[in-house]
C-alpha positions in Angstrom: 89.0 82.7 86.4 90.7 82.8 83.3 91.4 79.1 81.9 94.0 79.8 79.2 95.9 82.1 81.4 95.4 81.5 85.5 98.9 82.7 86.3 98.1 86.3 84.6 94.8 85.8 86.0 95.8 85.6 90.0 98.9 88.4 89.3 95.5 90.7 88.2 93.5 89.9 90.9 96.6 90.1 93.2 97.4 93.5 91.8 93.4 94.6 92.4 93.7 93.6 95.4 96.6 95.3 96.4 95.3 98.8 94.7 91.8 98.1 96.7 93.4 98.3 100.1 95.3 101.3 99.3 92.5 102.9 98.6 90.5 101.7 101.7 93.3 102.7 104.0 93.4 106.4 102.3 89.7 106.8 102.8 89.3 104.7 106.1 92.0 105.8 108.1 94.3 108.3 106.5 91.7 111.3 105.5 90.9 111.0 109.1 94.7 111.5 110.7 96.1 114.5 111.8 97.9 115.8 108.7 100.9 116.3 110.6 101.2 112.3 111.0 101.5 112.1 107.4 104.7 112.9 107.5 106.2 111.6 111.0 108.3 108.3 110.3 107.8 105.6 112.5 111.4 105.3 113.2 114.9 106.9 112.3 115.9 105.9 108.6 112.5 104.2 107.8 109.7 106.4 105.5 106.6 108.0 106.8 103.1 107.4 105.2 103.5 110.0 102.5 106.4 108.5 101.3 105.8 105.5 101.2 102.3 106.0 99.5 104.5 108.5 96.7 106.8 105.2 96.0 103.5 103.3 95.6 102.6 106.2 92.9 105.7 105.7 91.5 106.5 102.3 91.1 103.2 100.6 89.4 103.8 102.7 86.0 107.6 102.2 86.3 107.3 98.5 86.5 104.8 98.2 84.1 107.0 100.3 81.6 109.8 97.7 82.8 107.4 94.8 82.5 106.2 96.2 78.3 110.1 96.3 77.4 110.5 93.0 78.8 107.8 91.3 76.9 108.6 93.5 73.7 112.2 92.5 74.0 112.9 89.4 76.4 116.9 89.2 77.6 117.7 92.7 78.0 118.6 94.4 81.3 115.5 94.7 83.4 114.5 96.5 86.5 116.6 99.0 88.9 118.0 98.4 92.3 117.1 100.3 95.6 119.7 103.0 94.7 118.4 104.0 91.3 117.9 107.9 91.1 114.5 108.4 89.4 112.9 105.8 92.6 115.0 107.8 95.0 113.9 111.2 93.4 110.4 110.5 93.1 110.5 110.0 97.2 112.2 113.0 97.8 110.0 115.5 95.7 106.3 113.7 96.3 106.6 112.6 100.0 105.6 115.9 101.0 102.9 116.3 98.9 99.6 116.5 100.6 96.9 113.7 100.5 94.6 114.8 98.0 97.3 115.4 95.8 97.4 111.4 96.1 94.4 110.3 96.2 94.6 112.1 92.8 97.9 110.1 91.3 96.9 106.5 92.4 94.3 105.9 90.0 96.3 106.6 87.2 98.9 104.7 88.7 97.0 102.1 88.7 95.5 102.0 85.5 99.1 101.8 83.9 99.4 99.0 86.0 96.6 97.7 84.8 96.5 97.4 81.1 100.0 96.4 80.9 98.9 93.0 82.8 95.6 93.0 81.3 98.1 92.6 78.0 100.2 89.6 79.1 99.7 85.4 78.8 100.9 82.8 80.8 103.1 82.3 78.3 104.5 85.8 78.4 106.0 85.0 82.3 108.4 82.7 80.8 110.1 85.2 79.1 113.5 85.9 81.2 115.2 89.6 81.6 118.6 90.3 83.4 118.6 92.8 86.4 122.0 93.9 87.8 121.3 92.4 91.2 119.4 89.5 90.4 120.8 88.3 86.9 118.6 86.3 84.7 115.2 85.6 86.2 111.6 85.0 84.3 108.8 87.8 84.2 106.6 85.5 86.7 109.6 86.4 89.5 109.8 89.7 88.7 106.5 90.2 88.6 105.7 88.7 91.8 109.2 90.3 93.5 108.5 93.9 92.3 105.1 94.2 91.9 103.0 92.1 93.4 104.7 91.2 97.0 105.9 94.5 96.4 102.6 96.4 96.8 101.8 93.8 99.4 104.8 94.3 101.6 104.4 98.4 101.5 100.8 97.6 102.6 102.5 95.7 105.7 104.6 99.1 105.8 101.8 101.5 106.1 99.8 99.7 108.5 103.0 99.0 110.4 104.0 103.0 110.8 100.4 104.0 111.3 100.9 101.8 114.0 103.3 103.7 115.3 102.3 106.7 114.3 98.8 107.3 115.6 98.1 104.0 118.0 94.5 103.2 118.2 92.6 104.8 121.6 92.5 102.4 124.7 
């Protein structure tokens, strides 16, 4: 663990994580579906697998861009809300794309991720940005709202419409 910054330390490992089950789920579970299913959502207005894994694609170098600015510049605007037409955008022309296509994206999705957190201090989550929804928050809550629960909470999501989706065998 790293003593003069824990909080950065667990965010890191919380991010790992995160990117570690994607991964696993990709090459345990979604190689193996029909490719069809990729695409089926589990329910009227909610996204299917494909989409949900091209927001994943999308959203760990967008909030580590967000996350740099921050720390460069601490009390400007920060962040999007759910409405914002680059996420909606990058949905709409990726969550058709096929699997390998992907599998290909994520690690450099990651990696962004990555060294932008590898960057940051404890100290650096104090600093405070102002999102049109939210107002003024610290780093450490947006951090842990949009990127770390984030990724957590689309894990949920995928699991949740494979579910759905393709139902284990009796």
């Amino acid at each position: 663990m790293d003593s003069e910054n824990p909080k950065m330390a667990e965010i890191r490992r919380s991010v790992e994580d995160s990117n570690n089950r994607i991964i696993e789920l990709v090459e345990d579970r979604l190689r193996k579906l029909d490719h069809a299913r990729l695409y089926l959502p589990p329910a009227e207005n909610e996204w299917s697998v494909m989409q949900s894994l091209a927001h994943i694609v999308e959203i760990m170098p967008y909030w580590a861009n967000e996350i740099k600015k921050l720390v460069e510049k601490p009390g400007q605007k920060f962040g999007r809300v759910m409405t914002d037409e680059a996420r909606l955008r990058a949905i709409d022309e990726h969550g058709r794309d096929e699997l390998p296509q992907v599998e290909a994206a994520l690690p450099g999705s990651y990696a962004r991720l990555k060294e932008v957190l590898a960057s940051l201090t404890d100290a650096d989550l104090t600093k405070t940005g102002i999102h049109s929804k939210y107002g003024e928050k610290s780093l450490e809550w947006f951090i842990r709202e949009f990127v770390t629960d984030h990724l957590k909470n689309h894990i949920t999501q995928l699991h949740e419409t494979l579910a759905v989706i393709s139902p284990p065998n009796p």
